[in-house]
DSSP file (Angstrom, degrees, kcal/mol; ACC not computed):
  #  RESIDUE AA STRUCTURE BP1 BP2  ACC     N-H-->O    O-->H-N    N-H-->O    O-->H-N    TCO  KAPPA ALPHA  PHI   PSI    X-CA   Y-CA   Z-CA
    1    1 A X              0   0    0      0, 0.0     5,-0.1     0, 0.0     2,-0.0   0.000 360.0 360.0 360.0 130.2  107.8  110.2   87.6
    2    2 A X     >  -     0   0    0      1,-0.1     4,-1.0     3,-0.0     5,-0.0  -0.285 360.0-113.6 -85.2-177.4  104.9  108.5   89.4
    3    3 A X  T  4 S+     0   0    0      2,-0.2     4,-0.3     1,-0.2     3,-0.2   0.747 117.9  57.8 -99.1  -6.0  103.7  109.3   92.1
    4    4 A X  T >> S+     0   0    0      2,-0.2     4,-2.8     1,-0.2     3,-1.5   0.866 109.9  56.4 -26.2 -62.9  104.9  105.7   93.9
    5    5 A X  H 3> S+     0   0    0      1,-0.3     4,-0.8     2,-0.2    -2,-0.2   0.796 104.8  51.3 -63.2 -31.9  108.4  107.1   92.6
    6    6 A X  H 3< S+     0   0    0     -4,-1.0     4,-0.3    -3,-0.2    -1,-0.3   0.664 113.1  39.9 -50.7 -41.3  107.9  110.2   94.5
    7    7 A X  H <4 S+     0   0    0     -3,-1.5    -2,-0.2    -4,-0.3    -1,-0.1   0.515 112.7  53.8-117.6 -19.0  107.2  108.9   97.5
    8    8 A X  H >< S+     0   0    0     -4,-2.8     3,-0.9     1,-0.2     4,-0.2   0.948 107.9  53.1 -72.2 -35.4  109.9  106.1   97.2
    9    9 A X  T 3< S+     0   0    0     -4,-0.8     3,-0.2    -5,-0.3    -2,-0.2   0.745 113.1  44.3 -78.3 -40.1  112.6  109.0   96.4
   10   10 A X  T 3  S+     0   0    0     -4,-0.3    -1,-0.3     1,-0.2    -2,-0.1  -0.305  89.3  97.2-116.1  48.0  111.3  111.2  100.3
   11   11 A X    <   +     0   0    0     -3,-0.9     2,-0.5     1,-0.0    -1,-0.2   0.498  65.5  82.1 -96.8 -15.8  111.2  107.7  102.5
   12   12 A X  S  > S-     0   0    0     -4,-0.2     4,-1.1    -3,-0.2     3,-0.5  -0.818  80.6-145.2 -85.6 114.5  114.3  108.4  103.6
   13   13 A X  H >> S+     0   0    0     -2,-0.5     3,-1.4     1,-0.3     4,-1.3   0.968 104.4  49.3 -54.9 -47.8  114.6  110.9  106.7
   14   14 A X  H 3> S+     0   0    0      1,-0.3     4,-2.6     2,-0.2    -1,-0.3   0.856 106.2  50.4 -70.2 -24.2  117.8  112.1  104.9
   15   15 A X  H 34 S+     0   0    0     -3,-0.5     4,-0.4     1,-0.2    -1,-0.3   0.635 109.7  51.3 -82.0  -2.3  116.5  112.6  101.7
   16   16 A X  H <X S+     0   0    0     -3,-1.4     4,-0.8    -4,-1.1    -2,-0.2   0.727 106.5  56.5 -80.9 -40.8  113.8  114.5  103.2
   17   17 A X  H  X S+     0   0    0     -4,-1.3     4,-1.7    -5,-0.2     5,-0.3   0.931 107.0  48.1 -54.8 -59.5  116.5  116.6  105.0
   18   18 A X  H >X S+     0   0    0     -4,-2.6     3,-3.3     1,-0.2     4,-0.6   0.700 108.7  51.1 -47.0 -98.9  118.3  117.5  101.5
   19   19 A X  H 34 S+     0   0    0     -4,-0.4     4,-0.4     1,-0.3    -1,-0.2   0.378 114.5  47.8 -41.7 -29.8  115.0  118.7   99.6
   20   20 A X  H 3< S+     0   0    0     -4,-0.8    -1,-0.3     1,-0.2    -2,-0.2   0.779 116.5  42.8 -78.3 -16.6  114.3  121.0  102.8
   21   21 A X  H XX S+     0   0    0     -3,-3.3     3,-1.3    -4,-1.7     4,-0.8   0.624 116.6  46.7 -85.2 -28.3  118.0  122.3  102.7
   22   22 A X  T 3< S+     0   0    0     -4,-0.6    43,-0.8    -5,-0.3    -2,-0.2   0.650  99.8  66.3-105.2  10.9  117.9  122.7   99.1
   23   23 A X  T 34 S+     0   0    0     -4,-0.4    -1,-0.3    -5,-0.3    -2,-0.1   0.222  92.6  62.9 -85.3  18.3  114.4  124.5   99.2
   24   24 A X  T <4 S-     0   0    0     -3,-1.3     2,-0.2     1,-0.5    -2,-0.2   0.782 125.7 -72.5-120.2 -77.4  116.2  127.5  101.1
   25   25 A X     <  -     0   0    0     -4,-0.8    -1,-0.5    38,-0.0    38,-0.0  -0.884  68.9 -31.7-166.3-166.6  118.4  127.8   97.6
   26   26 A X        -     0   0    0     -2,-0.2     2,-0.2    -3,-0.1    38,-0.2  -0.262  59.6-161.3 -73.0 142.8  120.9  126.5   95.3
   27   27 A X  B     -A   63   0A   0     36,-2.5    36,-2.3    -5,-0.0    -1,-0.0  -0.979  23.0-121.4-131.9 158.9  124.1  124.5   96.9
   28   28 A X     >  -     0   0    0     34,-0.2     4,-0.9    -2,-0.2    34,-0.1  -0.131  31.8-118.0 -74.8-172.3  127.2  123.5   96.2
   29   29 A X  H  > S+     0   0    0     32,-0.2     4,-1.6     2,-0.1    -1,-0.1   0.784 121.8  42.8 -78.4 -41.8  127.7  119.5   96.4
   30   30 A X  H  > S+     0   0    0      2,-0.2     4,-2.6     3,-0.1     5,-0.3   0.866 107.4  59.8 -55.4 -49.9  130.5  120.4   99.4
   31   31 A X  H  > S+     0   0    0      2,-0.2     4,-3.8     1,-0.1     3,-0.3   0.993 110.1  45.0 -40.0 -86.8  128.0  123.1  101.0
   32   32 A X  H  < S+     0   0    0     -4,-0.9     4,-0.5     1,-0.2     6,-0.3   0.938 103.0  57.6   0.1 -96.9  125.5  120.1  101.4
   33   33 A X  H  <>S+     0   0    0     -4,-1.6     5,-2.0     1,-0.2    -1,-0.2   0.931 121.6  31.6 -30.5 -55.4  127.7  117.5  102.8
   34   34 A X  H ><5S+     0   0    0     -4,-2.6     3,-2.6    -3,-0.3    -1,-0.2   0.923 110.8  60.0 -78.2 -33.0  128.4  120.1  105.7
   35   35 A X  T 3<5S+     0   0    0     -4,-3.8     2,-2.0     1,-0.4    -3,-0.2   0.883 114.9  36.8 -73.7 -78.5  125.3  121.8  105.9
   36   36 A X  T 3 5S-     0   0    0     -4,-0.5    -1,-0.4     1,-0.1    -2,-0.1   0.010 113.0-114.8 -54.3  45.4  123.4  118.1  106.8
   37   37 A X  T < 5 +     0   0    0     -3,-2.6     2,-0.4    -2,-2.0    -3,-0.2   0.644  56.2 167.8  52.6  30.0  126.3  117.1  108.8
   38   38 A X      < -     0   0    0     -5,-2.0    -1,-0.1    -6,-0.3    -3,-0.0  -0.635  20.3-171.9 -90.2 115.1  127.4  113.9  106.2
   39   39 A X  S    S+     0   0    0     -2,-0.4     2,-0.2    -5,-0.0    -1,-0.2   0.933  74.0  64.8 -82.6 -38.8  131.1  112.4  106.9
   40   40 A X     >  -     0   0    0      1,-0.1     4,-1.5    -7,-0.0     5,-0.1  -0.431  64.4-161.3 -83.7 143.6  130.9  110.2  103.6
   41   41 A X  T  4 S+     0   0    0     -2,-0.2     5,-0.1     2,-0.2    -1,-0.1   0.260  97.6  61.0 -85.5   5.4  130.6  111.8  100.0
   42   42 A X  T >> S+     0   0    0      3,-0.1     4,-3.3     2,-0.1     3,-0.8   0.876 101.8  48.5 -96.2 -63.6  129.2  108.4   98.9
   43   43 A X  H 3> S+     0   0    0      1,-0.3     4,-1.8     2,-0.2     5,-0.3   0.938 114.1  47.5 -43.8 -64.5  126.1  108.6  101.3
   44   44 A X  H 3< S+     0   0    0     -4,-1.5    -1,-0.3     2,-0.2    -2,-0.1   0.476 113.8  46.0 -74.4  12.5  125.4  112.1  100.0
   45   45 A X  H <> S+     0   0    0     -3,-0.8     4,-2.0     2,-0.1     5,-0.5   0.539 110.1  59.2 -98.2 -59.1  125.8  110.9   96.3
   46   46 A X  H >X S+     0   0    0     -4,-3.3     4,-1.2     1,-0.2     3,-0.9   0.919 112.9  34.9 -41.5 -56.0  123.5  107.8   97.2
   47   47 A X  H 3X S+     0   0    0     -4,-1.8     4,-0.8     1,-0.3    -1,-0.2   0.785 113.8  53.8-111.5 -30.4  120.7  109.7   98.1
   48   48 A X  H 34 S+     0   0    0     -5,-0.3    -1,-0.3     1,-0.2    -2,-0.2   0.695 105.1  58.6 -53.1 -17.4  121.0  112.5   95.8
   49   49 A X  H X< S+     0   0    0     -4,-2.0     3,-1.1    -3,-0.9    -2,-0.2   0.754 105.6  50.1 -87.4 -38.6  121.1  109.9   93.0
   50   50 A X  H 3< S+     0   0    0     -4,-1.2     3,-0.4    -5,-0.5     4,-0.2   0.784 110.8  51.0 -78.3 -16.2  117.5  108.6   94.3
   51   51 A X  T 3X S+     0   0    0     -4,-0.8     4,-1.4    -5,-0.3    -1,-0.3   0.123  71.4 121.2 -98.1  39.4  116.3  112.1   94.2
   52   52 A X  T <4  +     0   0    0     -3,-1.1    -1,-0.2     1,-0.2    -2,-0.1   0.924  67.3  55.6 -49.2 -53.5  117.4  112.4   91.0
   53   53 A X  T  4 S+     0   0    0     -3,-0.4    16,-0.2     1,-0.2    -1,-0.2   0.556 115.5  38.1 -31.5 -39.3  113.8  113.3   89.7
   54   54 A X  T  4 S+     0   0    0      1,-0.2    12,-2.0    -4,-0.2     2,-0.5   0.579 112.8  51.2-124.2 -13.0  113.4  116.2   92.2
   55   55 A X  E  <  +B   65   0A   0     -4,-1.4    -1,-0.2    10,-0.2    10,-0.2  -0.905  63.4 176.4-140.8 139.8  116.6  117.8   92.4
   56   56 A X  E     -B   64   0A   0      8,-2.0     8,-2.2    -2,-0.5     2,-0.5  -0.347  30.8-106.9-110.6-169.3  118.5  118.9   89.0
   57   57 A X  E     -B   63   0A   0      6,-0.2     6,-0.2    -2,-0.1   -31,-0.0  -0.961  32.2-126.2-129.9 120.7  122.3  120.9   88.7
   58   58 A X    >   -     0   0    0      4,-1.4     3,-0.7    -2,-0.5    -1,-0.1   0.045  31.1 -97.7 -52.4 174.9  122.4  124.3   87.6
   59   59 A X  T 3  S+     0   0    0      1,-0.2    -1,-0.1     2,-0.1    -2,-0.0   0.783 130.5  58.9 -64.7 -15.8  124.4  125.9   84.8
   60   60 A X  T 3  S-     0   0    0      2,-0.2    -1,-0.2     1,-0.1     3,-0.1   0.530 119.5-112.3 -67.1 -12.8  126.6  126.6   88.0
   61   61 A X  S <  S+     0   0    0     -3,-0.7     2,-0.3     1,-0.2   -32,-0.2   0.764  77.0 126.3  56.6  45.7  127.0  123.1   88.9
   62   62 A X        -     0   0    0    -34,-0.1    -4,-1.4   -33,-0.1   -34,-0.2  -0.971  60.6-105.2-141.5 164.7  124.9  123.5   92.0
   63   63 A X  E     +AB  27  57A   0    -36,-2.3   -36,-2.5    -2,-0.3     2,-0.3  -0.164  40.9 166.5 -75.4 160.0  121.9  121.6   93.2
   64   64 A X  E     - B   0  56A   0     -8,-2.2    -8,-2.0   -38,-0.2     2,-0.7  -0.992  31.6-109.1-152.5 133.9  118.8  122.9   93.1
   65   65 A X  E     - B   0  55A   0    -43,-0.8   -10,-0.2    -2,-0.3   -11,-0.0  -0.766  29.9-162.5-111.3 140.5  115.2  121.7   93.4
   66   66 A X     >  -     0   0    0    -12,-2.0     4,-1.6    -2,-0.7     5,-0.1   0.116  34.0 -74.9 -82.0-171.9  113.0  121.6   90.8
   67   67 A X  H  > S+     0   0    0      1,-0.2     4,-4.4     2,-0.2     5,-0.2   0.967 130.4  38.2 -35.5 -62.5  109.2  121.3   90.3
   68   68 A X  H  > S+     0   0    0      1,-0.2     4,-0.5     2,-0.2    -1,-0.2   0.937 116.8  53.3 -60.8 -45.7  108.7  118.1   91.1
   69   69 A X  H  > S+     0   0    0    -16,-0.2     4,-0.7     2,-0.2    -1,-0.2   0.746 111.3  52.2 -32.4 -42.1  111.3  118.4   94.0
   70   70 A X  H  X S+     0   0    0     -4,-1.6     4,-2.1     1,-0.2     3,-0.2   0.902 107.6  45.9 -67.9 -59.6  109.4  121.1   94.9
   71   71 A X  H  < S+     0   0    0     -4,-4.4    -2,-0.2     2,-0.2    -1,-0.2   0.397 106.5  58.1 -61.5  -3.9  106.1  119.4   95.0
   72   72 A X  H  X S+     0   0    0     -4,-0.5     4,-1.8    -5,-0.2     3,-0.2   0.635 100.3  58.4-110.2 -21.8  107.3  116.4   96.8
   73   73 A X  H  X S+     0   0    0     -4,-0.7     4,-1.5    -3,-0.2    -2,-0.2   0.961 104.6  52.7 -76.4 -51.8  108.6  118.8  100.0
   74   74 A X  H  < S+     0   0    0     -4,-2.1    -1,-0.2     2,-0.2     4,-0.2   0.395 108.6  52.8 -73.0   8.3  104.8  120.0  100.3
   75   75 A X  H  > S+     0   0    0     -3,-0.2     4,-2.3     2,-0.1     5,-0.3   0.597 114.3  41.6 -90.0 -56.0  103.7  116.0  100.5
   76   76 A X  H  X S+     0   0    0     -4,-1.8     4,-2.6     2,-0.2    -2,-0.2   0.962 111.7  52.3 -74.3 -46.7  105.9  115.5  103.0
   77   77 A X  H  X S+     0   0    0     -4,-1.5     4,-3.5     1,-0.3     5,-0.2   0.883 117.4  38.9   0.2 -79.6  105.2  118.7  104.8
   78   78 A X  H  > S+     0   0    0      1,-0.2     4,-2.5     2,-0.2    -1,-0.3   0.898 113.4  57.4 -63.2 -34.6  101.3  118.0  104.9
   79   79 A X  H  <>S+     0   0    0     -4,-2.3     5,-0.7     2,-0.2    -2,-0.3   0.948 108.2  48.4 -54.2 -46.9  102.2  114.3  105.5
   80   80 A X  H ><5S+     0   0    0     -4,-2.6     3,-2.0    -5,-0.3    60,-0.2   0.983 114.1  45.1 -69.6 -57.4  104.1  115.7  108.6
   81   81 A X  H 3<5S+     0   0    0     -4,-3.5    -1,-0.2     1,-0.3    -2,-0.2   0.861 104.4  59.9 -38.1 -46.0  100.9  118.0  109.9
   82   82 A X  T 3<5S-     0   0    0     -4,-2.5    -1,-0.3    -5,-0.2    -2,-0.2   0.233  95.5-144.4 -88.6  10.1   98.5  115.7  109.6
   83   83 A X  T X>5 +     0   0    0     -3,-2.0     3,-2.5    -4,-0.3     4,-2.1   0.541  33.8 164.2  71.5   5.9  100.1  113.2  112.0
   84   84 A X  H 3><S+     0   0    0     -5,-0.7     4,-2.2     1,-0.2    -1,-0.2   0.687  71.6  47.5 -40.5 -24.5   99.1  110.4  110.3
   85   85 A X  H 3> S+     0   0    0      2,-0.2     4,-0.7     3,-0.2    -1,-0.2   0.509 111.2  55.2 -91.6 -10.1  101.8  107.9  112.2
   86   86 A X  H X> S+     0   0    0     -3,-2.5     4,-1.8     2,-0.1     3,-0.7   0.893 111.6  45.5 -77.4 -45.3  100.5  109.5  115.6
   87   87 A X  H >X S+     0   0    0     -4,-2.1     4,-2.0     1,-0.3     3,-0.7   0.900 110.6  49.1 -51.8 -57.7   97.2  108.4  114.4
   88   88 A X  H 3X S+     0   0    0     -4,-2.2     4,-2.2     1,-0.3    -1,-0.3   0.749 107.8  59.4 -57.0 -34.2   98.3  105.0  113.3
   89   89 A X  H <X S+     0   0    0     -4,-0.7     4,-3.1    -3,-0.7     5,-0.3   0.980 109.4  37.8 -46.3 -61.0   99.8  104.6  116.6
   90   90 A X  H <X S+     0   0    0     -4,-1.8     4,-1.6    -3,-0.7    -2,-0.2   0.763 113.2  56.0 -62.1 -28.4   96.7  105.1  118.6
   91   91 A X  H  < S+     0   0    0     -4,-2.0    -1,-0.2    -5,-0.4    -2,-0.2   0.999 106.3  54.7 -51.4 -59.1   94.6  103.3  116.2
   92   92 A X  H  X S+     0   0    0     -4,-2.2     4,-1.7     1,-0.3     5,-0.4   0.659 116.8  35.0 -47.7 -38.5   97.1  100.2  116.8
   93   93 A X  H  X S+     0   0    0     -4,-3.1     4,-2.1     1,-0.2    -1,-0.3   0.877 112.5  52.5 -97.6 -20.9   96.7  100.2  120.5
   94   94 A X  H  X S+     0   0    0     -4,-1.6     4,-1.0    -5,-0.3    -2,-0.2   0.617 109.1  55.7 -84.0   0.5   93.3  101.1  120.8
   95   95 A X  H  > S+     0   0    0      3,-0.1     4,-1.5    -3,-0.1     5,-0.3   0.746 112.2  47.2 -77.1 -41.2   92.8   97.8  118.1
   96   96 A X  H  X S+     0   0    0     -4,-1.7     4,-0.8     2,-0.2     5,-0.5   0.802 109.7  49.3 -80.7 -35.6   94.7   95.8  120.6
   97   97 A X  H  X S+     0   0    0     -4,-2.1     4,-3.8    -5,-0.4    -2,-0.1   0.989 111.5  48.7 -36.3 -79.3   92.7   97.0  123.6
   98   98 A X  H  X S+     0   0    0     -4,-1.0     4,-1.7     2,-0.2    -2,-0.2   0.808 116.3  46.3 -31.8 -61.1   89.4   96.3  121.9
   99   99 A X  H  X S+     0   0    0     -4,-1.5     4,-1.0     2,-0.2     5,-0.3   0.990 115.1  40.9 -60.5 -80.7   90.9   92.8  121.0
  100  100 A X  H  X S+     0   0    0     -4,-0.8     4,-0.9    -5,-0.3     5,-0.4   0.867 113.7  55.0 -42.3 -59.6   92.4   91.7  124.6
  101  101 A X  H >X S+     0   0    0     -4,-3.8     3,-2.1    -5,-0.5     4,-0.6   0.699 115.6  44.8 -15.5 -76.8   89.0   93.2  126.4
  102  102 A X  H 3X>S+     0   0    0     -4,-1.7     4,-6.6     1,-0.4     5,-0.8   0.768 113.6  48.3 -17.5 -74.7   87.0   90.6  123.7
  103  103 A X  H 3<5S+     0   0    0     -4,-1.0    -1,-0.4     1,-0.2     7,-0.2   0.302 104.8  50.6 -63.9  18.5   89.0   88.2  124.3
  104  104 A X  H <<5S+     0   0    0     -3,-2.1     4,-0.4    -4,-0.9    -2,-0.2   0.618 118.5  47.0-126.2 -47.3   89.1   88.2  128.2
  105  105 A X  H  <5S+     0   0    0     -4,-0.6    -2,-0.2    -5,-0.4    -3,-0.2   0.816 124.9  22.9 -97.9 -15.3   85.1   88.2  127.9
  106  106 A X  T  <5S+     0   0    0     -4,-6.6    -3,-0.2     1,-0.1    -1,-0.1   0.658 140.1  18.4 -96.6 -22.3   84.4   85.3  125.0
  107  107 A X  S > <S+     0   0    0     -5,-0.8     3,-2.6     1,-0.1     2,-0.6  -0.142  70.2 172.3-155.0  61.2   87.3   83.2  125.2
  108  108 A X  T 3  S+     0   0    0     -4,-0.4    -4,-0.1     1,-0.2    -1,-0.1   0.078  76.4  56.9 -86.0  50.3   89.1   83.9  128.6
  109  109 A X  T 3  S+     0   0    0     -2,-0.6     4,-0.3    -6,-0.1     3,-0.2   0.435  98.2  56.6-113.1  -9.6   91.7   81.1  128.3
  110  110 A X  S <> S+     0   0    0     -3,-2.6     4,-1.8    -7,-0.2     3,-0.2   0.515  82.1 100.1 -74.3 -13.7   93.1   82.4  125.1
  111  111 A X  H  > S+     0   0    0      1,-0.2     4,-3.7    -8,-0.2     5,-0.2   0.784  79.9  50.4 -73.4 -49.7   93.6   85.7  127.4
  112  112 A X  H  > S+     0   0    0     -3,-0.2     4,-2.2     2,-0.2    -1,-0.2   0.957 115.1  42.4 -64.8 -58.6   97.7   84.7  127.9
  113  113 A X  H  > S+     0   0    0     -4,-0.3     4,-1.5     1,-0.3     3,-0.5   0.931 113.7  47.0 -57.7 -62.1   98.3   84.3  124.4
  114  114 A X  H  X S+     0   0    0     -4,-1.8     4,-2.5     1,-0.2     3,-0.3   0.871 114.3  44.4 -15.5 -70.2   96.8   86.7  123.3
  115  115 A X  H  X S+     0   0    0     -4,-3.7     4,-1.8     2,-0.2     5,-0.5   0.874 111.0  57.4 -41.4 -41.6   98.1   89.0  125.6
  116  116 A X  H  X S+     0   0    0     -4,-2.2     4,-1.8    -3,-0.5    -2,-0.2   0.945 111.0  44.8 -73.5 -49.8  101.6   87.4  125.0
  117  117 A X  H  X S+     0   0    0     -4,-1.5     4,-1.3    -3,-0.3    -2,-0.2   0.823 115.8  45.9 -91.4 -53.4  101.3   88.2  121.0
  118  118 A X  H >X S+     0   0    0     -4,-2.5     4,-2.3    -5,-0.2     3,-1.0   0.978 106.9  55.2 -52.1 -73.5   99.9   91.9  121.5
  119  119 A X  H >< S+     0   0    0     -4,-1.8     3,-3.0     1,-0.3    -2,-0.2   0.873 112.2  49.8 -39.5 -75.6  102.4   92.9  124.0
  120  120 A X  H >X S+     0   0    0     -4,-1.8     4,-1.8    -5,-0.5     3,-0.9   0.646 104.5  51.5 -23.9 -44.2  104.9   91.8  121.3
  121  121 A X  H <X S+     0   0    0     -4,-1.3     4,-0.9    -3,-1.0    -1,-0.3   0.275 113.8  42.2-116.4   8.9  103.8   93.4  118.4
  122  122 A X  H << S+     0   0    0     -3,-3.0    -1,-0.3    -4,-2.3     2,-0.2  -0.205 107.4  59.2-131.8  69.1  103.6   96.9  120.0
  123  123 A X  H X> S+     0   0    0     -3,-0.9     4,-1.6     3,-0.0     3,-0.8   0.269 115.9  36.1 -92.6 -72.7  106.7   96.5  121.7
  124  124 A X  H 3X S+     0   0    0     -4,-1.8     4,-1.4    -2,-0.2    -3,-0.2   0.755 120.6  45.7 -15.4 -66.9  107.8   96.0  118.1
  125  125 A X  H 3X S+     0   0    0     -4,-0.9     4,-4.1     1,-0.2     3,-0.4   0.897 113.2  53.4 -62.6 -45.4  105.4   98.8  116.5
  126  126 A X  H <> S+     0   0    0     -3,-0.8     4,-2.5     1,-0.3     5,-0.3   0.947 113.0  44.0 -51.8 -59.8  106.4  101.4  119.5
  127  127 A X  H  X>S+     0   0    0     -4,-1.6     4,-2.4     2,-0.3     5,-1.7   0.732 114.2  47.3 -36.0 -46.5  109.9  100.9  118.7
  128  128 A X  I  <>S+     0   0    0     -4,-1.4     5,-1.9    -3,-0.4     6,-0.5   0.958 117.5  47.5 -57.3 -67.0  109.3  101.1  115.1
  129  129 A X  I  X>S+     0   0    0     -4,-4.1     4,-1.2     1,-0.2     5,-1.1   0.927 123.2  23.5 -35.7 -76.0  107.4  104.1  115.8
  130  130 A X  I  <5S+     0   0    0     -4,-2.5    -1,-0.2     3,-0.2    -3,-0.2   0.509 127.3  34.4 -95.3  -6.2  109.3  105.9  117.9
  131  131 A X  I  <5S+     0   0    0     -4,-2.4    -3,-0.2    -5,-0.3    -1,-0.2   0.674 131.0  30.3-109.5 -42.2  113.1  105.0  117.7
  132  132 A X  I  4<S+     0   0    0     -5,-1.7    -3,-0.2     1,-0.1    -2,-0.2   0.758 128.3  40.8 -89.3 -17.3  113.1  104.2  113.3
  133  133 A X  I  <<S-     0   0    0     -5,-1.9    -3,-0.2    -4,-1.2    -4,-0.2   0.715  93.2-146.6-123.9 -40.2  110.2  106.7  112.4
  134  134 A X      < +     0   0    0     -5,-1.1     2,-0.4    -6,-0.5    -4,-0.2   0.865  47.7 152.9  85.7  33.1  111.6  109.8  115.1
  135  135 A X        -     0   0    0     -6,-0.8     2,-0.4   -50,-0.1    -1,-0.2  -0.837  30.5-159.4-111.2 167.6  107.5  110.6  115.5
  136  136 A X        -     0   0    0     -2,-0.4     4,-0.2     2,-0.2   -50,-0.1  -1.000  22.2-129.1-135.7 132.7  106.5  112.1  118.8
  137  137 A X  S    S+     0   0    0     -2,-0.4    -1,-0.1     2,-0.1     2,-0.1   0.735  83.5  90.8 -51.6 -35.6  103.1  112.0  120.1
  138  138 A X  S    S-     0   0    0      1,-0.1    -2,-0.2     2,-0.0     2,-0.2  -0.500  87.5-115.1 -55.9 128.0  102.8  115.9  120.8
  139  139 A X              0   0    0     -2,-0.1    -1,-0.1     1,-0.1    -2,-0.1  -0.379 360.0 360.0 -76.4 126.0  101.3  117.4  117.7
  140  140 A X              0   0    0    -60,-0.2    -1,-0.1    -2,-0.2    -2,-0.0   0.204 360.0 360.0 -37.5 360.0  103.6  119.7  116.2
C-alpha cells in the first residue's frame, strides 16, 4: 500500500474515528457500530472496506489493527499536532490581506473586485475550514 493509499484510506473523519477505536483493542463488528455511534451497518462496512489495508479480522472474527493501520494512526496523530490546517488558514488570510493592501495602493479601482472575490473565497475556505474540516483555531 502506498503511501497516497494510506492517506486516501484516513480522509475520512470516520475512518479516522475507527483506527482510534480499534487502537484501544480488538472489536467485534457490532461493538464498533455502537461504540462510534453508526445507525447503518452499510456505512460501517463502507468504510471498513476502505481501510481494508490497515485493519485485518482475527482468528476470532474481530477487527483489529494491524501494522500499517497502526502506522497510519501516528500520521494522523502528528498531522493533528502540528496544526497544519490552522496554519493554512492564517497563511490564506494573511495572503489575502497582503493582496487587497497591494491592490488598494497600485491599482485602487480594482479595490471592489478584488475585495468582492477575496471576501468570497474565505467565506468559502472558513466554512470549509471550520464546519467540513471540524479544525479549531486553539492549538490542541
Amino acid at each position: 500500500m502506498s503511501s497516497d493509499e494510506v492517506f486516501e484510506a484516513v480522509s475520512h473523519p470516520l475512518r479516522v474515528k475507527i483506527i482510534e477505536v480499534l487502537a484501544k483493542g480488538p472489536m467485534r463488528f457490532a461493538d464498533l457500530k455502537r461504540e462510534l455511534r453508526i445507525d447503518s451497518s452499510g456505512l460501517l462496512d463502507f468504510h471498513l472496506r476502505k481501510l481494508d489495508d490497515l485493519v485485518s479480522i482475527n482468528n476470532e472474527g474481530l477487527y483489529v489493527l494491524n501494522e500499517k493501520g497502526f502506522a497510519a494512526l501516528q500520521a494522523v496523530e502528528a498531522f493533528s499536532r502540528y496544526g497544519w490546517q490552522r496554519r493554512a488558514f492564517y497563511i490564506n488570510l494573511l495572503f489575502h490581506i497582503i493582496t487587497n493592501f497591494y491592490v488598494l495602493l497600485t491599482m485602487a479601482e480594482w479595490l471592489p473586485l478584488t475585495l468582492a472575490i477575496s471576501a468570497t473565497w474565505m467565506t468559502f475556505y472558513s466554512y470549509w475550514t471550520f464546519f467540513r474540516r471540524h479544525v479549531s483555531l486553539k492549538p490542541k
